[in-house]
C-alpha positions, 0 to 999 in steps of 0.5 A: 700274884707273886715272884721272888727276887734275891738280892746277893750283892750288897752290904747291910751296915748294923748301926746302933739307934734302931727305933722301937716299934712305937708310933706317937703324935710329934707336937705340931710344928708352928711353921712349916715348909715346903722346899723347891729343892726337894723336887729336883729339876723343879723350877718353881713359879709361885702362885700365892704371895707372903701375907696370903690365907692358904687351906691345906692341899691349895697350891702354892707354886708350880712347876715352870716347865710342866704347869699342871704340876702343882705343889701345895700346901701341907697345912692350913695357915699364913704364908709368912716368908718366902726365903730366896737364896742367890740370884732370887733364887726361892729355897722355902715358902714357909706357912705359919700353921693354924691350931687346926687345919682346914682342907681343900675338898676335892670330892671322893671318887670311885675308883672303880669307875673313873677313867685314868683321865679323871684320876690323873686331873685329880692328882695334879689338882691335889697337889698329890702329883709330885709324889710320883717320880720318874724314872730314868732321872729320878725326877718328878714325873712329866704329867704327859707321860704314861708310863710303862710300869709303876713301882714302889718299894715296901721293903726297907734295907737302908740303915736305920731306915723306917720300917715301911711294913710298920708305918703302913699297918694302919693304912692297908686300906688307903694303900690299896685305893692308891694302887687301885688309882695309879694302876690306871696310869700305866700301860704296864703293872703296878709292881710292889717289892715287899718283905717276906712275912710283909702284910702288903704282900695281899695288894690286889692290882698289883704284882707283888714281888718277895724281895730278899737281900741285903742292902740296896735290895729294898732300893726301887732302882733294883727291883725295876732292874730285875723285874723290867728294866728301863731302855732308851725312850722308856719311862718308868714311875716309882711312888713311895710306899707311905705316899701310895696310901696319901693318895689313896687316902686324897681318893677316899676322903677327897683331901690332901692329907700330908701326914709323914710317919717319922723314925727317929734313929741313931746313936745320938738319939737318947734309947727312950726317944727313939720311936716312929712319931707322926707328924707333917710333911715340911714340919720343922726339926725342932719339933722332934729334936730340940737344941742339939749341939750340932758342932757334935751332932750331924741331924740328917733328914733321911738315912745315913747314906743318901740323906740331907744334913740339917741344922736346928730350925730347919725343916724335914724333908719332902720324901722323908720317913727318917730323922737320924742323928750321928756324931760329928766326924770332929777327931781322928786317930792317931795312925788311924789306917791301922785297923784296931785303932778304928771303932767298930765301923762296918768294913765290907773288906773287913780291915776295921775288925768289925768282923771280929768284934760284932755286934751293932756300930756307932759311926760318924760323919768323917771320911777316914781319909781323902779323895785319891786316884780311882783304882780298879778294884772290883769293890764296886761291883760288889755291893751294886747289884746290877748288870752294869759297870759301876766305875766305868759309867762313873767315869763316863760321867765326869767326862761328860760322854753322853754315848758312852753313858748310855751305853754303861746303863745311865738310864736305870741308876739313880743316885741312891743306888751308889750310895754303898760306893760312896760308902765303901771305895777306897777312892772316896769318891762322891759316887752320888754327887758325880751320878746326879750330875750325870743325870743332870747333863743327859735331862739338858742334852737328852730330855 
């Protein structure tokens, strides 16, 4: 079964440093990390101590408020540092790796026989659970929860994202165990946005939908607003499309197997380098990149708009299928309002001439100005494809007025779906960071 969503609304931002369509084994990292950060709204408890022998899938704290959540290890190995920020507060747990892992086993079921009980005890003890994350507030999902309806997003429209068809070509068989598992979790559909010509558009179980558009069409907060949209007391899960086929492969195999298909993108990334390498989830950057300046060059896990900013021996993150690296934002132009004094960056109203000069562009970290007044504009609306109002519910965030974000639509956003206000408002806002913390107050005021 199939339906159809065109996306009108939006901006696709061409950038130089696509990858080519060539997958390779990244070097196995020596260390690796799982970090607490990742999971938002996750208060970790550990389990295991430094010193400890740890079998990939075994956990290795869980989450204090919901215990059956746990989070485990990646790889087989030795906790070698747990290192904790302000007020003891812990930012990674760090696993010396062995030359080869060795994997809790937790038996192969048959799908077609288990019981949504079985199948949501086998998640949680895998450690397979925090790949689930909920909607409204874009958080790991509650393990009492069922929800009405299940998503996840296979068509890619994030700048110099990977390329969700290609990473999972070799998984079609996993991918359909894991929507076979979390079809029997919802009270609802399991829904699947994918590309026009994508090779996931045969899913059974499932209710594909063709999505078309620009930029934020392939975010999972659209394609839940089009298809069934999220209402007070409702609770919606999005599950990521590469993370579909883990779990389906924990079903098929009985192990947490926590491989990451990586893109290696941007225009600071050498032509030859650029390719989609597999690897682990919370390998270490190095093992992509190697001794970048990072004075010059900004390393973002994940892509230009929504993604983390790492340094040299940091750790990828959790979520991540992307590694783009830009230039620093370091100088600035002289008179730098005027339009041909600009590099062809992609404008949505047209004043840096990209429009003239075509093509693919090379942009950097810098802002082109500073934060000011907001000024109603209408350029919001144009580039967020959903029935609500942008700057209003913006602005009902940063006053706190729990009402008045209900009301504008707070339950169907996530930070991701602002990032092209982030990118295109003439206030500078920090869209993403404002909606988070609105997300934040009602999690605190609402539950």
């Amino acid at each position: 079964m199939s339906k159809d969503i065109r996306v009108r609304r939006g901006l696709d931002l061409k950038l130089e440093g696509d990858a080519d369509k060539t997958i390779v084994d990244a070097p196995r990292s020596a260390v690796y990390a799982i970090k607490p950060s990742d999971f938002h709204a996750v208060v970790p408890k550990l389990i295991l101590k430094e010193g400890a022998k740890v079998k990939a899938g075994e956990p290795v704290f869980y989450s204090k408020y919901d215990e059956p959540v746990k989070f485990v290890s990646p790889v087989s190995g030795t906790i070698s540092e747990i290192v904790r920020g302000a007020k003891r507060r812990i930012l990674e747990v760090r696993i010396q790796a062995d030359a080869t892992s060795e994997y809790v086993d937790h038996g192969t079921i048959d799908l077609a026989t288990a019981d949504a009980a079985t199948i949501k005890t086998t998640l949680l003890e895998s450690g397979c659970w925090p790949f689930i994350i909920q909607r409204p507030y874009d958080i790991v999902a509650n393990s009492e929860d069922t929800p009405k309806s299940i998503f996840i997003s296979a068509y890619t429209t994030a700048p110099l994202a990977g390329d969700v068809d290609f990473i999972t070509a070799d998984k079609k068989e996993a991918f359909q165990a894991g929507v076979d598992a979390l079809s029997k979790l919802t009270s609802g559909k399991v829904h699947v946005g994918v590309g026009t010509d994508s090779a996931l558009g045969t899913i059974n179980n499932a209710v594909v939908h063709k999505v078309k558009g620009p930029h934020p069409a392939g975010n999972v907060g659209i394609q839940i607003h089009k298809i069934d949209p999220i209402n007070f007391g409702e609770k919606v899960w999005v599950v990521g499309a590469e993370d579909v086929a883990t779990i389906g492969n924990l079903f098929l195999t009985g192990k947490f197997l926590a491989q990451r298909t990586v893109a290696l993108v941007g225009s600071e990334v050498s032509p030859a380098n650029r390719k989609y390498y597999r690897t682990i989830i919370g390998a270490n950057v190095d093992t992509l990149v190697k001794d970048v300046n990072t004075t010059e060059t900004r390393i973002i896990s994940g892509d230009v708009l929504t993604g983390d900013k790492l340094d040299n021996g940091q750790f990828l993150n959790y979520y991540s299928n992307t590694l783009t690296l830009i230039p620093e934002g370091n100088e600035y132009a002289l008179l730098g309002w005027l339009p041909f004094t600009r590099n062809n960056i992609p404008s949505i109203s047209g004043t840096s001439l990209s429009w003239l000069k075509g093509g693919k562009s090379k942009v950097d970290t810098n802002l082109n100005g500073e934060e000011r007044a907001l000024v109603v504009t209408g350029e919001m609306e144009e580039v967020l494809p959903m029935d609500i109002y942008p700057m209003q519910l913006i602005k009902a965030c940063m006053a706190g007025d729990i009402e008045k974000m209900e009301n504008l639509g707070i339950y169907e956003v996530a930070p991701e779906d602002f990032a092209l206000v982030d990118y295109i408002n003439t206030s500078k806002l920090e869209a993403q960071e404002v909606i988070r913390l609105g997300l934040d107050l009602m999690i605190t005021e609402v539950g």
